[in-house]
C-alpha positions in Angstrom: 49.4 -16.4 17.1 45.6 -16.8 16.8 44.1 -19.0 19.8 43.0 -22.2 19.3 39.1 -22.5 20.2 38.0 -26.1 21.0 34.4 -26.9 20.2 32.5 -29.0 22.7 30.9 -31.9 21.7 27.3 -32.1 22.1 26.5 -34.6 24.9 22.6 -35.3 23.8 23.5 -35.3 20.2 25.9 -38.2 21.0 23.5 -39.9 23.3 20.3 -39.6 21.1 22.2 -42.1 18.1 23.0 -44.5 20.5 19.7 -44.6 22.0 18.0 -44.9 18.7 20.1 -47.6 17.3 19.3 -49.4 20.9 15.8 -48.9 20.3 16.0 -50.4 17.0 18.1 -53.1 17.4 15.9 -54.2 20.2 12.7 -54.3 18.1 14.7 -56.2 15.5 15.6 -58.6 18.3 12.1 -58.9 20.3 10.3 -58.7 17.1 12.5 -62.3 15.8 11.8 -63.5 19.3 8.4 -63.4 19.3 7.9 -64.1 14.9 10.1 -67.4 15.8 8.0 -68.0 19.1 10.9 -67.6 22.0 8.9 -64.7 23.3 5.5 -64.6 24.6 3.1 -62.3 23.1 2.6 -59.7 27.0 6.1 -59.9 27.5 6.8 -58.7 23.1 4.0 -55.8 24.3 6.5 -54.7 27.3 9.4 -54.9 25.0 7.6 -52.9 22.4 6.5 -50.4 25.0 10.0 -50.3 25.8 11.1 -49.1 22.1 8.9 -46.6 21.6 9.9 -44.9 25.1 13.6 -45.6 23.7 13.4 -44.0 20.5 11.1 -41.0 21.8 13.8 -40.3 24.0 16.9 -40.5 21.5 14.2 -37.9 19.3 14.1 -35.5 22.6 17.8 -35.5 22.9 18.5 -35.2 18.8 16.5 -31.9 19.3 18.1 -30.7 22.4 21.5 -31.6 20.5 20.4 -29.3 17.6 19.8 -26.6 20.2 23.4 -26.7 21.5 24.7 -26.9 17.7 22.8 -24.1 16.9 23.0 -21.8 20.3 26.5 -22.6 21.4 28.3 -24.1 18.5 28.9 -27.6 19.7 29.9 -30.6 17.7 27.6 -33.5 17.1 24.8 -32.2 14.2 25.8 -35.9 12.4 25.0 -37.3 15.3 21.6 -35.5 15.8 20.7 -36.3 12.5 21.0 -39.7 12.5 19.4 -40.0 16.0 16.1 -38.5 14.3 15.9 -40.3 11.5 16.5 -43.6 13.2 14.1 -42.9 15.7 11.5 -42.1 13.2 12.2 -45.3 11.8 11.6 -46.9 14.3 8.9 -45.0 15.5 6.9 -44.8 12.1 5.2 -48.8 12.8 3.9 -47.2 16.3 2.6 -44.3 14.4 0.7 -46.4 12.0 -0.9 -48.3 14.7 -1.4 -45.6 16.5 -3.5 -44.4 13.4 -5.2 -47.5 13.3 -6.3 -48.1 16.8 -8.0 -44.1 16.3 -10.1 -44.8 13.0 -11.3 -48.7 14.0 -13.3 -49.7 16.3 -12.0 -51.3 19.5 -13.1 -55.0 19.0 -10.8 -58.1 18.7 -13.4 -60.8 18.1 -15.0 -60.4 14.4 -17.4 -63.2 12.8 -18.9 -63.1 9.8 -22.4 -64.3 12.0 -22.8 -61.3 14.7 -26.6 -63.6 16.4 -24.7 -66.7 16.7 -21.1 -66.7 16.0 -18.9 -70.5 15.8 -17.9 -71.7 18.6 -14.3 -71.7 19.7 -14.3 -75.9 20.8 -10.5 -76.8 21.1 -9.5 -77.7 25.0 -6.3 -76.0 25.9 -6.0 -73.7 23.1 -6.9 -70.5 25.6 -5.7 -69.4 28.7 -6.3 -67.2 31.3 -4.2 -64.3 30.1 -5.7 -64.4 26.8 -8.8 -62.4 25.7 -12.3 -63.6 26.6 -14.6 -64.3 24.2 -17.5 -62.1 23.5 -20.6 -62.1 22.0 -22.1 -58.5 23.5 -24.8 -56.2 21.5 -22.7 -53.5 21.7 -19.3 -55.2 20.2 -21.3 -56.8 17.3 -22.9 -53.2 16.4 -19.1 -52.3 16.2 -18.3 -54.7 14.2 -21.4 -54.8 11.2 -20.9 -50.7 10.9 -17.5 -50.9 10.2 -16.6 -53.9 8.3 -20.1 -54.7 6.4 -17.8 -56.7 3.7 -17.4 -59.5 7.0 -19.8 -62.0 5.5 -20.4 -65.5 4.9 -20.5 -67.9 1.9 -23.1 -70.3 0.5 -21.7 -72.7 -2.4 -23.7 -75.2 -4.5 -22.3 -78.8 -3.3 -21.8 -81.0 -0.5 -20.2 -79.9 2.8 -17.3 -82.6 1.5 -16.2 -80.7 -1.5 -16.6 -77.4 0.1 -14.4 -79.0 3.1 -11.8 -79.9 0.9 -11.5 -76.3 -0.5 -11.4 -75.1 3.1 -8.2 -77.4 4.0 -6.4 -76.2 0.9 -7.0 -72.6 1.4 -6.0 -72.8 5.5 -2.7 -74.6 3.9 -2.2 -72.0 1.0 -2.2 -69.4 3.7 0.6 -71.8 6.2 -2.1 -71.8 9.5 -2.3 -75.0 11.6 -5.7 -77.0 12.2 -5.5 -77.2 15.6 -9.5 -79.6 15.7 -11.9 -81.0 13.7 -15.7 -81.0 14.9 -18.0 -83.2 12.6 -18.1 -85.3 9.4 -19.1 -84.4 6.3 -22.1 -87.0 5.3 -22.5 -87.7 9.6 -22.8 -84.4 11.1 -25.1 -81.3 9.8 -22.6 -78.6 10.9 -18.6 -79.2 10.7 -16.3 -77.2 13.1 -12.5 -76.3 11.9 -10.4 -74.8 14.6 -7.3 -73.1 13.4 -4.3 -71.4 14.4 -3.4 -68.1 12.0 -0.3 -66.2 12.8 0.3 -62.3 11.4 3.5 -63.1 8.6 5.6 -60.6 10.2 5.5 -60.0 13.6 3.6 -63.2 14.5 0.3 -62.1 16.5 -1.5 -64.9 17.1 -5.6 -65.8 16.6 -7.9 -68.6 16.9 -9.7 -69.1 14.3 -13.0 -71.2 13.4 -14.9 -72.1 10.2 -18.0 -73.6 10.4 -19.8 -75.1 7.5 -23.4 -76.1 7.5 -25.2 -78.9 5.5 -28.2 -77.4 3.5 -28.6 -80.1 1.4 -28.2 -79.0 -2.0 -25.7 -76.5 -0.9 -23.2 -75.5 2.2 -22.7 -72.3 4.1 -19.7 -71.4 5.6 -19.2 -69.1 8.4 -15.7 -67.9 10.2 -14.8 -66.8 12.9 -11.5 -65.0 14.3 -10.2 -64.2 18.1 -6.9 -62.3 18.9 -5.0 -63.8 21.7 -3.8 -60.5 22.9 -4.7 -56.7 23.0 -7.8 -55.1 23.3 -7.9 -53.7 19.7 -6.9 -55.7 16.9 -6.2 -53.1 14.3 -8.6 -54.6 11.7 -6.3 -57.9 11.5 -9.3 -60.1 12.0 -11.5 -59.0 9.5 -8.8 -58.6 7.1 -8.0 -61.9 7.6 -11.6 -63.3 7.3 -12.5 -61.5 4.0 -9.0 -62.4 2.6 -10.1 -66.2 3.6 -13.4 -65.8 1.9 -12.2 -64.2 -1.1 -9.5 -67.1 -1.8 -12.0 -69.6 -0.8 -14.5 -68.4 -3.7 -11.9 -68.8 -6.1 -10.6 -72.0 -5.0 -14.7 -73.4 -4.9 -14.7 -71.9 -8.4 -11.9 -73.7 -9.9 -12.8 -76.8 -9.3 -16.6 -76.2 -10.4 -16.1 -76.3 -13.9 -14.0 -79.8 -13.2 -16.8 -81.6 -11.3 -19.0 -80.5 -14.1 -17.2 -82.1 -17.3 -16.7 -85.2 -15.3 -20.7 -85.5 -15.6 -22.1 -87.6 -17.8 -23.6 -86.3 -21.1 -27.2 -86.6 -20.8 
């Protein structure tokens, strides 16, 4: 009668699936909590520190179970296999940031005027935890070598008109005014501070468009602050040329309606 050999199960193997589908259910979870505002933006940084150290781990212990599988003979290759490719899962976001935060510049402040940027004016929209402002020669140089396209508009019409197509496009993209600085007709320069939240994971900036009265025609500048984080992955001007170009198309479409509304001559 031929002995009976009983293959042992590979501990890490078993160890490194749970750990990975910890580490993912945990960003689902803190990702929610932070998209739906139950979770502070430091404390979502901790928690997403906290994942990637989770699903390195379960990726450390897939290959070790490998090893044993492959060495010894153990049990648990399933196991393994679905501990790496959760973990890279989960770990593939990090690795794009990671990417990111390498090829742009470290700047979280971006304006489309780099001399003199708007003014964030809103009492009690920053706190102490939240990044400073800046305005330094150094940041600025940043900012004009790598995003050049970061630039502000100048439309023929009144700051009124151009205001109006300002308001739509913040609604169209589902921000929040938080303040409004200046009249159209009273005031030369009109001040829009706005909240803009990333549609996924729900970073938050501050946001301000400024529009100036030239007389025949209005300029608008922008400008957009991360809350958190020291780099800003390129969200900011992203956001400000996405802004811009929806706000030339907007000022566009309505053009050729003011215009047949004239009077024939």
């Amino acid at each position: 009668m031929r002995p009976h050999i009983r293959r042992r199960r590979s501990i890490s193997a078993t160890w490194s699936v749970r750990i990975a589908f910890l580490s993912a259910i945990l960003f689902v979870l803190s990702g929610l909590g932070h998209r739906f505002e139950r979770i502070e933006t430091p404390e979502f940084l901790w928690l997403l520190a906290i994942v990637a150290g989770l699903a390195l781990l379960a990726l450390l212990l897939a290959f070790n179970g490998f090893t044993s599988v492959w060495r010894r003979g153990d049990r648990g290759f399933p196991s393994a296999f679905w501990g790496v490719v959760i973990a890279l899962i989960v770990l593939a976001p990090f690795a794009t940031t990671l990417y990111q935060a390498l090829a742009l510049p470290t700047i979280y402040d971006v304006s489309t005027d780099i001399t003199d940027p708007p003014d964030l004016f809103a009492a009690g929209q920053r706190t102490e935890r939240m990044n400073p402002l800046v305005n330094d020669r150094g940041s600025r140089a940043l900012q004009s070598t790598a995003y050049p396209q970061v630039t502000g508009r100048r439309y023929d019409g009144s700051p009124d008109r151009i205001l109006s197509a300002v308001t739509k496009v913040i609604g169209n993209n589902d921000w929040k005014i938080a303040s409004q600085k200046g009249e159209p007709g009273v005031d030369e320069e009109i001040l829009l501070e706005v909240v803009a939240r990333t549609w996924l994971l729900g970073f938050t900036s501050d946001v301000v468009i400024r529009l100036s009265d030239e007389g025949d025609t209005t300029y608008v500048d922008m400008r957009s602050v991360s809350r958190y984080g020291i780099h800003d992955l390129g969200e900011n001007a992203d956001r400000i040329t996405a802004f811009m170009t929806a706000l030339d198309a907007e000022v566009q479409s309505v053009q050729p309606e003011e215009e047949t509304a004239e009077p024939a001559q």
